[in-house]
C-alpha positions as CSV (number, residue, x, y, z in Angstrom):
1,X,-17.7,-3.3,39.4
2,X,-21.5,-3.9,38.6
3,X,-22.1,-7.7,36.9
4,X,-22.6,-6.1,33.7
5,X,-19.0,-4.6,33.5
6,X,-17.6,-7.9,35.0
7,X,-19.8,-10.6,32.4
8,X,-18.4,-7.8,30.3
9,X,-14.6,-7.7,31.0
10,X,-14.5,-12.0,31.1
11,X,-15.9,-11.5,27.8
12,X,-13.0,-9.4,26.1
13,X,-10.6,-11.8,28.3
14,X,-11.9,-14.9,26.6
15,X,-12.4,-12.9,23.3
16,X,-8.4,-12.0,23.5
17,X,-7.4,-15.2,24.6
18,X,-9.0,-16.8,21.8
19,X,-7.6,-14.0,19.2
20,X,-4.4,-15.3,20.9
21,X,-4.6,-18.6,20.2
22,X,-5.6,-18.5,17.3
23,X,-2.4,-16.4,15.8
24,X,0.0,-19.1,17.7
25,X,-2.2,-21.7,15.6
26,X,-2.5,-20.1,12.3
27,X,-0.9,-21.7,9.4
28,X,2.7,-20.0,8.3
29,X,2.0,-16.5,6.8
30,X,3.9,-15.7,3.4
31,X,6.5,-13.5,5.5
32,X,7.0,-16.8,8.1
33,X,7.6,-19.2,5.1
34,X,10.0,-16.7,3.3
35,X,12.0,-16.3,6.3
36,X,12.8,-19.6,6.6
37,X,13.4,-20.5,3.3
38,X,15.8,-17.7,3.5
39,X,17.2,-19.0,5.8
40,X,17.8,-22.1,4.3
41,X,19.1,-20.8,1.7
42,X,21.7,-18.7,3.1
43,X,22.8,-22.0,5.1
44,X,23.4,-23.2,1.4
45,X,25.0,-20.5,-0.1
46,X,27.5,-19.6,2.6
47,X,28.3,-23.5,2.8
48,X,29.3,-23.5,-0.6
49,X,32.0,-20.0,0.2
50,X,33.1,-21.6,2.9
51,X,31.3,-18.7,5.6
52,X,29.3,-20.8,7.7
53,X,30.3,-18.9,10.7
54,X,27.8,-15.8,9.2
55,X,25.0,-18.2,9.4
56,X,25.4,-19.1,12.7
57,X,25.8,-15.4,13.8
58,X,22.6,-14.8,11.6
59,X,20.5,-17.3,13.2
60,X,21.8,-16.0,16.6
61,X,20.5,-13.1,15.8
62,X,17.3,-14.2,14.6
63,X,16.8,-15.9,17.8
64,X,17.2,-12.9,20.0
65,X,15.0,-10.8,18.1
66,X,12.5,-14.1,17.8
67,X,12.8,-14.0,21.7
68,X,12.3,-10.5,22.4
69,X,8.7,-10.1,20.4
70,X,7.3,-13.6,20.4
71,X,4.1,-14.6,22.1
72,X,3.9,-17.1,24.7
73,X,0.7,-19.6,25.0
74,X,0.4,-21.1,27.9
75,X,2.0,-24.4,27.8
76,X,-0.6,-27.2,26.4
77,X,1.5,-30.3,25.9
78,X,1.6,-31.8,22.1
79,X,0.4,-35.0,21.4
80,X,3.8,-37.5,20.8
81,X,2.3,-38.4,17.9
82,X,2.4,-34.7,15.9
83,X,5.9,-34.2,18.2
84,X,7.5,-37.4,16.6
85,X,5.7,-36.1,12.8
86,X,7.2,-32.7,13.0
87,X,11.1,-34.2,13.7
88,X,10.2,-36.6,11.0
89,X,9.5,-34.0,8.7
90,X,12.2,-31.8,9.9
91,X,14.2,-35.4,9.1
92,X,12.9,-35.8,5.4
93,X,14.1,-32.2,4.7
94,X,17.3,-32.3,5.7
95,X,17.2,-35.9,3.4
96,X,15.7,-33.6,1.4
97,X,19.5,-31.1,1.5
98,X,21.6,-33.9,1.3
99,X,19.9,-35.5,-1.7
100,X,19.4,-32.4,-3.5
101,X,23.1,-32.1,-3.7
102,X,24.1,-35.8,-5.5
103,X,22.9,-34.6,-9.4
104,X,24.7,-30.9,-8.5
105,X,28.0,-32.5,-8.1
106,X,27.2,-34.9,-10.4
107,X,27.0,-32.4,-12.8
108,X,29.7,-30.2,-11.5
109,X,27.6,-27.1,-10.7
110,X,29.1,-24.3,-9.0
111,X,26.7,-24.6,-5.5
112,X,25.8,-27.7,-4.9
113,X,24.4,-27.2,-1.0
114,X,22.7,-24.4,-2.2
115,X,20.6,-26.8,-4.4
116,X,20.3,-29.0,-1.9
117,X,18.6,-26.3,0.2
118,X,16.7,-25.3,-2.1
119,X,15.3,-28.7,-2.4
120,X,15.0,-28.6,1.3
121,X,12.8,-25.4,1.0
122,X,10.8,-27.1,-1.0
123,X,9.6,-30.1,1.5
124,X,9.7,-27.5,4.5
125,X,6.8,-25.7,2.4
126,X,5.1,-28.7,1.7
127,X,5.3,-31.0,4.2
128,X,7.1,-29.5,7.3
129,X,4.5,-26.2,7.1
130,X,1.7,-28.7,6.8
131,X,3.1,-31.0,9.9
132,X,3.8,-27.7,12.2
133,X,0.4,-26.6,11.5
134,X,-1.2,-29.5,12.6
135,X,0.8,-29.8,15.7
136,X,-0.6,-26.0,16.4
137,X,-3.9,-26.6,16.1
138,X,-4.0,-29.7,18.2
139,X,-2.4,-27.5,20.9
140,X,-5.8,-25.0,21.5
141,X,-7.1,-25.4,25.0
């Protein structure tokens, strides 16, 4: 290998590394935030009829197939600061469940966790995608 090829071949490596950390970093595409609304909202539904025991296999299964294709960065350590945020937010939406479900059985709806996931989808968009982001980007070497 002449120096062209190898100034050549470093230059694809630290093209594709940075392609690489840059899609571990990237904000929550549309099918990312759908998935886990969805799956906040089948924690919800299968609360309320009492099936719990499907979500648990679901998520299982999400995790194995999570496992199987996911990309590994090399390991950067996160700052405590956007570590402690991101349980914090992860805190406020589970609040977030648990609150949503006071004015449901208040008013005797039929599925009242599933409106309290519902209103926990709606701070996981909103604040926990915005938190997890942050914490991603402060990872890049």
């Amino acid at each position: 290998m002449d120096a062209n090829e190898a100034r050549d071949a470093l230059t694809l490596v630290a093209r594709r590394r940075q392609q690489t950390v840059t899609a571990g970093s990237a904000a929550w595409s549309a099918r990312a935030t759908w998935s886990t609304c969805a799956s906040v909202l089948a924690l919800g539904v299968l609360t309320d009829v009492g099936m719990i025991w499907l979500w648990v296999l679901l998520m299982v299964m999400g995790v194995g197939v999570a496992w199987n294709n996911g990309v590994r960065l090399r390991s950067t350590a996160a700052s405590r600061r956007w570590r402690v945020a991101l349980v914090g937010s992860f805190v406020v939406a589970y609040l977030a469940y648990v609150a949503g479900q006071f004015p449901a059985r208040a008013l005797d709806w039929p599925l009242p966790n599933t409106v309290g996931a519902a209103a926990a989808c709606l701070v996981i968009v909103t604040l926990v995608r915005a938190v997890h982001a942050r914490l991603a980007g402060s990872l890049r070497p």
